[in-house]
N, C-alpha and C positions, 0 to 999 in steps of 0.2 A: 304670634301677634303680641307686641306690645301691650303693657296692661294701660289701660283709660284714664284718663286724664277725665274727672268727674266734677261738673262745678255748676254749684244750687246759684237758681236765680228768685231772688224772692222779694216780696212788699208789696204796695196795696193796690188795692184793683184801679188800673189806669196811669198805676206808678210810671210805665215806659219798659217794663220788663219785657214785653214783648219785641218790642222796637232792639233792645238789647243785645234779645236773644237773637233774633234776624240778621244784626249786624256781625254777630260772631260767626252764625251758619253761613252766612254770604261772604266773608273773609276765607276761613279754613276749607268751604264745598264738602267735598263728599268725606273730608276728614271726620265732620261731626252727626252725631245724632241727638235728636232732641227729646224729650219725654217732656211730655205738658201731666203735672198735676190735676188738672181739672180731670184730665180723663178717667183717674180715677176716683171717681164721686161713684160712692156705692151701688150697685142695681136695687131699687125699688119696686121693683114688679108688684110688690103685696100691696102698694098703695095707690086710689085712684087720680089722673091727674091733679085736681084740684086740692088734694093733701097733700100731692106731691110740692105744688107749690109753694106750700106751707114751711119747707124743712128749711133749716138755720144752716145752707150750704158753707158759710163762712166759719162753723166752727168744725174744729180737727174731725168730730167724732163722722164728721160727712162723709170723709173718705176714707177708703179701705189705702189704710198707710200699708199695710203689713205685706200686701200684695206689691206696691210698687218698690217697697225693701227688697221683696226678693227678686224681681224683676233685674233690679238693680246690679244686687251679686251675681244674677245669671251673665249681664251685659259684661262686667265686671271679668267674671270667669270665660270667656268668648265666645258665649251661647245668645242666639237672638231669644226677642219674645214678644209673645202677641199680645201687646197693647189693646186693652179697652179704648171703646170709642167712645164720649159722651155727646148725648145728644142736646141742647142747651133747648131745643123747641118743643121737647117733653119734657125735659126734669127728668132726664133718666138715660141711660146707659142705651147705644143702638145694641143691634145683634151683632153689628161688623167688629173685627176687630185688624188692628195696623201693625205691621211686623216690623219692630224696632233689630236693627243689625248692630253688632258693638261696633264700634268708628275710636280713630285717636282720643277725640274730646266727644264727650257725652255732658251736654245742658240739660239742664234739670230744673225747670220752671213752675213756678206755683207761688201763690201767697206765702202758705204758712211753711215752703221747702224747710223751713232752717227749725220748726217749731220742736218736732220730733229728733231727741236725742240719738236714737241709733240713725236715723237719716241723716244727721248732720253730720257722723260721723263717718259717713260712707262718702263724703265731697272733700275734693283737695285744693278746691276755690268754693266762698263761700261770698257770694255778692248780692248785697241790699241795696234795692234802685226806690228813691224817695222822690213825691213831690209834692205841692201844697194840694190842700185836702180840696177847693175848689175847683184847680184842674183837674183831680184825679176823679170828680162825680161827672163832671163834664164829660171826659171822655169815658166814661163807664155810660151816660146816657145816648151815645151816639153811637158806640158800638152796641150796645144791647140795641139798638132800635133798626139799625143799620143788620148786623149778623144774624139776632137772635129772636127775632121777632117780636118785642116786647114794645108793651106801650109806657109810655112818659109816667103816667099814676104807677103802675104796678112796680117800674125801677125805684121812683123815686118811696115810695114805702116799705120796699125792701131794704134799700138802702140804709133807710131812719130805724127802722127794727132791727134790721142784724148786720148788716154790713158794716156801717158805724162803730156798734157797739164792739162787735169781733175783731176791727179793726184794732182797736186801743187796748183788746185784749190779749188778742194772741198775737197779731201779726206785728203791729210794734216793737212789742217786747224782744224781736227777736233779730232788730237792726243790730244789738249788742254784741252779737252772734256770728256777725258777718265780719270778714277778712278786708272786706272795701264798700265803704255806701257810696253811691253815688246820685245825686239830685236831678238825673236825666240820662232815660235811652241815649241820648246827642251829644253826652256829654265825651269829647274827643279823649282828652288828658284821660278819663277813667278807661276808657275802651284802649287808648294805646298800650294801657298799664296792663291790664288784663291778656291782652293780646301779646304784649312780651313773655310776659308769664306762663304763657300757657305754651310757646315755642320754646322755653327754658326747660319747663315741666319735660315735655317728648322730646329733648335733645338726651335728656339726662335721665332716660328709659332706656 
C-alpha cells in the first residue's frame, strides 16, 4: 500500500471545516479516511458532570495530542486504530470506540490541527477554513442545540469565556501555518485546488 496522502483541516468552530471535510470524503469515497480531533478530548472519569462542564475544551491542554500522533504514524505505517469516541452530551469520552483503516487520503480535522508542531509536521496539506466571527457563533448555536443537546445560555457563555478567548489565541495564530486558507466550505476555486493536488500527490506515490 501506498503511503497517505495526510492533510490537516483546521479553524474555528463553525468555520465550514466540516462542510470541507465532507466534500473531500464524498469526491475521493472509500479512498479517504477521516480522524475528527474532537474525539480526542481527554477521558474525564475523575470529574463530576457538572465540573466536567467547567473545562476550557478549546485549549490544547484538552486533548490527548500525543495519542492522536501516534495514531497517526500507525495509519501512516498501514496499521488501523481504534479511534476514541467523544461523547459531546457528557463532556466526556464514550466507552465505544471507531476503527479508523489507512485509505490514500487521511483528513485530519480539528480546530487547533496545525497548533502542535510535531502534528503539523506529520500533514502534506495543511488547510485553514475562515469565516466572519458572527457566522461562525451562529452556526456553533444551531449545531450545539440541534446535535448536542445544549441550551442557548450555556453555549452562548461558553463561548464568551473560552471559546472566544482561545480562539484569538491559539487557533488564529495558526492560519499562518496553513498551505491554503480559504473563507468557505463552498468555496469551489479552493476545493478544486486542493482536489488537484491531492490526485498529483497519489499519482506521484
Amino acid at each position: 500500500m501506498r503511503k497517505p496522502v495526510f492533510i490537516g483541516i483546521a479553524g474555528g468552530t463553525g468555520s465550514g471545516k466540516s462542510t470541507f471535510t465532507n466534500r473531500l470524503k464524498e469526491t475521493f469515497g472509500d479512498k479517504v479516511s477521516v480522524v475528527y480531533y474532537d474525539n480526542y478530548y481527554r477521558r474525564r472519569d475523575d470529574l463530576p458532570f457538572e465540573e466536567r462542564k467547567k473545562i476550557n475544551y478549546d485549549h490544547p491542554d484538552a486533548f490527548e495530542t500525543d495519542l492522536l500522533i501516534r495514531h497517526i504514524q500507525a495509519l501512516r505505517d498501514g496499521q488501523e486504530v481504534e479511534c476514541p469516541v467523544y461523547d459531546y452530551t457528557v463532556h466526556n469520552r464514550s466507552s465505544e470506540t471507531v476503527v479508523i483503516r489507512p485509505a490514500d487520503v487521511i483528513l485530519v480535522e480539528g480546530i487547533i490541527v496545525l497548533h502542535n508542531e510535531e502534528l503539523r509536521n506529520l500533514l502534506d496539506i495543511k488547510v485553514y477554513v475562515e469565516a466572519d466571527a458572527d457566522e461562525r457563533i451562529l452556526r456553533r448555536v444551531i449545531r450545539d442545540v440541534k446535535e448536542r443537546g445544549r441550551d442557548v445560555e450555556g453555549i452562548a457563555r461558553q463561548y464568551l469565556t473560552t471559546v472566544k478567548p482561545m480562539h484569538y489565541l491559539y487557533v488564529e495564530p495558526t492560519r499562518a501555518m496553513a498551505d491554503i486558507v480559504i473563507n468557505s466550505g463552498m468555496n469551489d476555486v479552493a476545493f478544486d485546488l486542493i482536489k488537484s493536488k491531492i490526485i498529483l500527490l497519489l499519482q506521484n506515490q
